[in-house]
N, C-alpha and C positions, 0 to 999 in steps of 0.2 A: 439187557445189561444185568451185571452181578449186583450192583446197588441197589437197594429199594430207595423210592423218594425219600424217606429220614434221611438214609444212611448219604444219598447226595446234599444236602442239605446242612450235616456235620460237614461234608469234605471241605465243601462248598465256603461256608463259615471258617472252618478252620484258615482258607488260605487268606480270605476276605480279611481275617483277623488280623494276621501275620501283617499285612500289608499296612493295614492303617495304624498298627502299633507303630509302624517306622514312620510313616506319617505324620504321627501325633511328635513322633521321640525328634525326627526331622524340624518340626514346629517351633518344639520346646529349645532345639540350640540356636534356632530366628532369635527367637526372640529373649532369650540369655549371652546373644553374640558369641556364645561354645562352639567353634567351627568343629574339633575335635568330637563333639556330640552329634552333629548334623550328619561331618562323617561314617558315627556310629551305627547313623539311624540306614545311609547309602549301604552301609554292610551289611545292612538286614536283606537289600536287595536279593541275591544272589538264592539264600533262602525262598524266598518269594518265587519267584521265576522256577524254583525247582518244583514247588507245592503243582502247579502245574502241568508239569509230564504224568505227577502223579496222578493227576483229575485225567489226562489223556491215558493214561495207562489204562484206565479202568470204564472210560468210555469205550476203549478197544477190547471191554469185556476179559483183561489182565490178556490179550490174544499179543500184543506185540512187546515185547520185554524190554527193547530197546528204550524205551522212554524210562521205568524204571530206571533201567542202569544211568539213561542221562541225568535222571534226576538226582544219581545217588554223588557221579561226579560232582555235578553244579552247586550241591551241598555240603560236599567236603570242602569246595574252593571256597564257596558262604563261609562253613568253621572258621577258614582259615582267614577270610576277613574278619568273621569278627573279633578274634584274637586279636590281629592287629589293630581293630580299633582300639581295642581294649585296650591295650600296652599303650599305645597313642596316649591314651587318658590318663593311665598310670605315670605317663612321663610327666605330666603335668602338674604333679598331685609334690606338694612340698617335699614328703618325702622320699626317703631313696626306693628305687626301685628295687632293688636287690631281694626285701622280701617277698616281690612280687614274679619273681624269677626263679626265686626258690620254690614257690608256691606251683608255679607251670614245669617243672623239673621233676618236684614229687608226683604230679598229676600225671605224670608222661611214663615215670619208674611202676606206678602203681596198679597204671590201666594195662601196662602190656609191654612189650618188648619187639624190637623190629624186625631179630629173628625168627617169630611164631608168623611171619606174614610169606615166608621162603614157601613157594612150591603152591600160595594159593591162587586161585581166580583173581584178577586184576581188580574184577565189579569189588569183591569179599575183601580183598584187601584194601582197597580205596575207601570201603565204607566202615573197618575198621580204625583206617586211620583218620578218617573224619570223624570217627565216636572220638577218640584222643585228643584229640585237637578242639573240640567242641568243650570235652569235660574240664581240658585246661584252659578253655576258654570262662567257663563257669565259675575255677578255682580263681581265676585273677578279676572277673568280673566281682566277685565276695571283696575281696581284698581290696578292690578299687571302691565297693559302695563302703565297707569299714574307713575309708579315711576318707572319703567326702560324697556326705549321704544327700549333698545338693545336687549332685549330676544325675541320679535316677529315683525311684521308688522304688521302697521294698518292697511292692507288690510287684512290681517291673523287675526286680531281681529274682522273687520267689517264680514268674512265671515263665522265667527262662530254664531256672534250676526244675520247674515242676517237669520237665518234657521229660525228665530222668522218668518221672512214672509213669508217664504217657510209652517210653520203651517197655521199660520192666512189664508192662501188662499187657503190651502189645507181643512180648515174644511169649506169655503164657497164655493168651490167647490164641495164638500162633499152635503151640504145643495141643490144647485141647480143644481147638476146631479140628485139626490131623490127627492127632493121635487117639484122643478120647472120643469125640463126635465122629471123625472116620469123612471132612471134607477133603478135598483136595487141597484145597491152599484158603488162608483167611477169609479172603474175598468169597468164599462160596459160604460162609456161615455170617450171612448177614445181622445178627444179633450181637455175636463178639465181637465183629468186624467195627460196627456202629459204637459197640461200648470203647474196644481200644481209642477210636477213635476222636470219640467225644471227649475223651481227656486231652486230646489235643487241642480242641475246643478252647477250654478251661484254660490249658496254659497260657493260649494265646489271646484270651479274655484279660487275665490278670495283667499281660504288657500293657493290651489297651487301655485298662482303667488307672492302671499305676501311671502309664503316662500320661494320661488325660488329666488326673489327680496333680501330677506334676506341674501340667500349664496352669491348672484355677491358682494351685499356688502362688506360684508367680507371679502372676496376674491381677491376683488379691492384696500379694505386699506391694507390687507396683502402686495400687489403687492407695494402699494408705496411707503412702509415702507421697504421691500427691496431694492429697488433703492434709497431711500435716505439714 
């Protein structure tokens, strides 16, 4: 296999993570009666499920590509849930939505255009339009914890927006495992491989604990509102 035991270990953790964030975020709308939140957390699914091809991608020593590309589909259809949950929540939020439409409008003008997608690869363009979809996911996620910061944590926000760097250093890791170090593809320089990686880690540490953070809350005013 291309992994060294760390570098399974990150992957490994990362989906682990991923999973029990929705878990925790699933938990916290039990027990706040936020059906619209529970939902939020079922949209994390789709994500989940895809981390997985990934882990089979690379059990097949990166040999079958097909699981990549499913994975990249299953993650674009993920974006696109979670937006909709997102708007979901927006809907519910006293004020008008409108800025929050405006806000996924500039997000969609700024990352790109739908003519730059004519003439490419279905995988390449599928997995552009899930970066779009994802960032304006991000942008109305902001917008939504700005006007009620009782449906998530800001560490539950920061750790969705963190994935931005988990990209950014995974395509310059990308760049100086081929280009600079002379591998063939990531996966064979298992040292950057394992750093991009780990920041995935990270992102998906900060769901967990921002949402775990979220239930003691909870939990805590419940408690002193019984005893008072």
């Amino acid at each position: 296999m291309l992994l060294s035991f760390p570098n399974w270990i990150i992957h490994i953790s990362s989906a682990l993570e991923w999973g029990i964030g929705a878990a925790l975020i699933f938990r916290y709308g039990q027990l706040t009666g936020k059906r619209n939140i529970r939902f939020f957390a079922l949209a994390m699914l789709p994500h989940w499920i895809g981390s997985f091809f990934v882990l089979g991608y690379h059990i097949s020593t990166d040999s079958i590509p097909l699981f990549l590309d499913l994975s990249e589909v299953i993650n674009f259809f993920g974006s696109i849930s979670l937006l909709w949950a997102t708007l979901k929540l927006l809907n519910t939020t006293q004020k008008s939505s409108a800025p929050g439409y405006m806000a996924a409008l500039a997000a969609i003008m700024i990352t790109g255009k739908p003519q730059s997608y004519l003439g490419a690869d279905i995988f390449d363009t599928i997995l552009q339009l899930s970066s779009i979809v994802y960032f304006t996911f991000l942008v109305l996620l902001l917008v939504l914890y700005r006007r009620d910061k009782t449906l998530f944590s800001g560490l539950t926000v920061a750790g969705f927006w963190f994935v931005l760097v988990f990209i950014s250093v995974t395509v310059y890791c990308m760049y100086l495992a081929t280009v600079i170090r002379g591998y063939p593809t990531l996966s064979h320089d298992d040292l950057l491989h394992g750093l991009a990686e780990s920041l995935l880690t990270v992102s998906n540490l900060m769901i967990v604990i921002g949402a775990r953070r979220k239930i003691k809350e909870y939990e805590r005013g419940m408690a002193e509102k019984s005893q008072g």
